[in-house]
C-alpha positions in Angstrom: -154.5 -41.0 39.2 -156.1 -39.9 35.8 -158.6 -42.4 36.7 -159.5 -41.1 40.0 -159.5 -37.7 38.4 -162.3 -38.2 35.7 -164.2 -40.3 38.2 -164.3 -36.6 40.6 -165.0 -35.1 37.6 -167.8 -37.2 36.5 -169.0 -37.3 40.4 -168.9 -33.0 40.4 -171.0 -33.0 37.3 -173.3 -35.0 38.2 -173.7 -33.3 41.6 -174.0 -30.2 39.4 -177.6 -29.5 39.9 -177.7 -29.4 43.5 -174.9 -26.7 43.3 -177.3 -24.3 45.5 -177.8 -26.5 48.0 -174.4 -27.9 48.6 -171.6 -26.2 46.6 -168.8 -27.6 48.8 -169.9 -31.3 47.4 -169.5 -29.7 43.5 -166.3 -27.9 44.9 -164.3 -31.0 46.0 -165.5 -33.1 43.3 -164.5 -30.2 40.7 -161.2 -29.6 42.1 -159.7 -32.8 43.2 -160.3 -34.4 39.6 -158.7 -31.6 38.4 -156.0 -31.7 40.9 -155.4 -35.3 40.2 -155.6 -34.9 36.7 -152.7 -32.3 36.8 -150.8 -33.7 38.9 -151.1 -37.3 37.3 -147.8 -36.4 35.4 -145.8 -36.5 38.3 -145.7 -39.9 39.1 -144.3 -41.0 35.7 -141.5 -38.2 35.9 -141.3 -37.2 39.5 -143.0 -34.1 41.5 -140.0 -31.9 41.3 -139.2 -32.4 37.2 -143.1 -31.7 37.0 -143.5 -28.8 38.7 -140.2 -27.5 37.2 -142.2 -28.2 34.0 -145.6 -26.7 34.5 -144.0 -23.3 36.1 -141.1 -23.5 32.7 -141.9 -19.7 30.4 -143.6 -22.0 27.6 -146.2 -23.6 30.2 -146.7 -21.1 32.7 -150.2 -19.5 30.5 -151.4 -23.1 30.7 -150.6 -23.7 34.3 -151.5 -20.2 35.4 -155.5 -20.1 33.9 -155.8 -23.9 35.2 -155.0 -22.4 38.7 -156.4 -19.2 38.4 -159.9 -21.1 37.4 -159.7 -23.4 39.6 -159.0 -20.6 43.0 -162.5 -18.9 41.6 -164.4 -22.1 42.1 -163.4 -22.8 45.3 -163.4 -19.3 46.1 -167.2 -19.1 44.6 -168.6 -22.2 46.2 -167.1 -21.9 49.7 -166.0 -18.5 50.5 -168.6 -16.6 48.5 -171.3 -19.0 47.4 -172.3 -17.8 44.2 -174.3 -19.7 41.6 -173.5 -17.5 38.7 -169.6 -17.2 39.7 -169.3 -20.6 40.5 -171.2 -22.0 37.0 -168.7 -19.6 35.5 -165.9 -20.3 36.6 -166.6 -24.3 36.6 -167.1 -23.8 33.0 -163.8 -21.7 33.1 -162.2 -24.7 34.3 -163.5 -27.3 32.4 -162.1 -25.4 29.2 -158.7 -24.8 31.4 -158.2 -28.4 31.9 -158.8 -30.0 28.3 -156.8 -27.0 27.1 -154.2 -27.9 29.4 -154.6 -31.1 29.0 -154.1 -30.9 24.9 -151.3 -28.8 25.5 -149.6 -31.8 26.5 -149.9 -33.6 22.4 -147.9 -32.3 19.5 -150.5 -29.4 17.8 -152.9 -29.8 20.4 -153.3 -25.9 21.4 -153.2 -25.3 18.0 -156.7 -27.7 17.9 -158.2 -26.5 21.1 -157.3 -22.9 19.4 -158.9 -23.9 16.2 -162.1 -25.8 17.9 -162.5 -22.3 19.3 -162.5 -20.1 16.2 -164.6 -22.5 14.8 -166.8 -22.0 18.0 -167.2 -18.4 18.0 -166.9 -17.1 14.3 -167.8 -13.5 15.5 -164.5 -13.2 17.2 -161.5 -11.7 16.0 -159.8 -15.1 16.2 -162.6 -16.3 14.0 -161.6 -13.8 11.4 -158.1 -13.9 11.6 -157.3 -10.7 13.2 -159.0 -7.9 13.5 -161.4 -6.0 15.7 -164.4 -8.1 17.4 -166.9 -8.8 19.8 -164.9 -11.0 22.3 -161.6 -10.3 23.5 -160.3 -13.9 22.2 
């Protein structure tokens, strides 16, 4: 499954630029490779244990943006074709899934959370608290 996952992924990517023409082609590719992806799991500890375990209190955030990123780009590449919404929210979803997907190794949110202050210094997560530019 993780296979056929990154091979959608690597398909939608690469189907990226024609994203005007034919969204629903970006759309499938996109979201089955990430539905693959996260639902991969499941077959090493069964499909009820792994939803019980993405919908638990601790891995609900990480579940929840995964979904929620991945409803806007279907929603803006079927529904309501929308280049802008659709780049955005692929982009969304990209970060969802590796974040999602580290979430899974010992310290790995605390990376992806790292990689990201060192990304975008100017935010207050950059600083270490504060007030700044990005709500972060």
């Amino acid at each position: 499954m993780v296979a056929g996952g990154v091979f959608f992924l690597f398909v939608a990517f690469l189907t990226l630029p024609m994203i005007l023409l034919s969204p629903g082609k970006f759309a499938f590719s996109f979201s089955f490779g990430t539905i693959l992806l996260l639902m991969s799991p499941a077959v090493l500890r069964g499909p009820r244990t792994h939803l019980q375990h993405m919908t638990s209190p601790d891995r609900l955030p990480f579940t929840a943006a995964l979904m929620g990123s991945w409803a806007g780009v279907v929603y803006f590449t079927v529904a309501s074709p929308s280049y802008v919404f659709a780049l955005f929210f692929g982009l969304l979803q990209t970060l969802t899934l590796v974040w999602y997907v580290l979430s899974y190794f010992p310290g790995g949110s605390g990376a992806m959370l790292g990689m990201v202050r060192m990304c975008l210094p100017w935010s207050w997560m950059g600083r270490g608290g504060g007030t700044g530019w990005l709500p972060l």
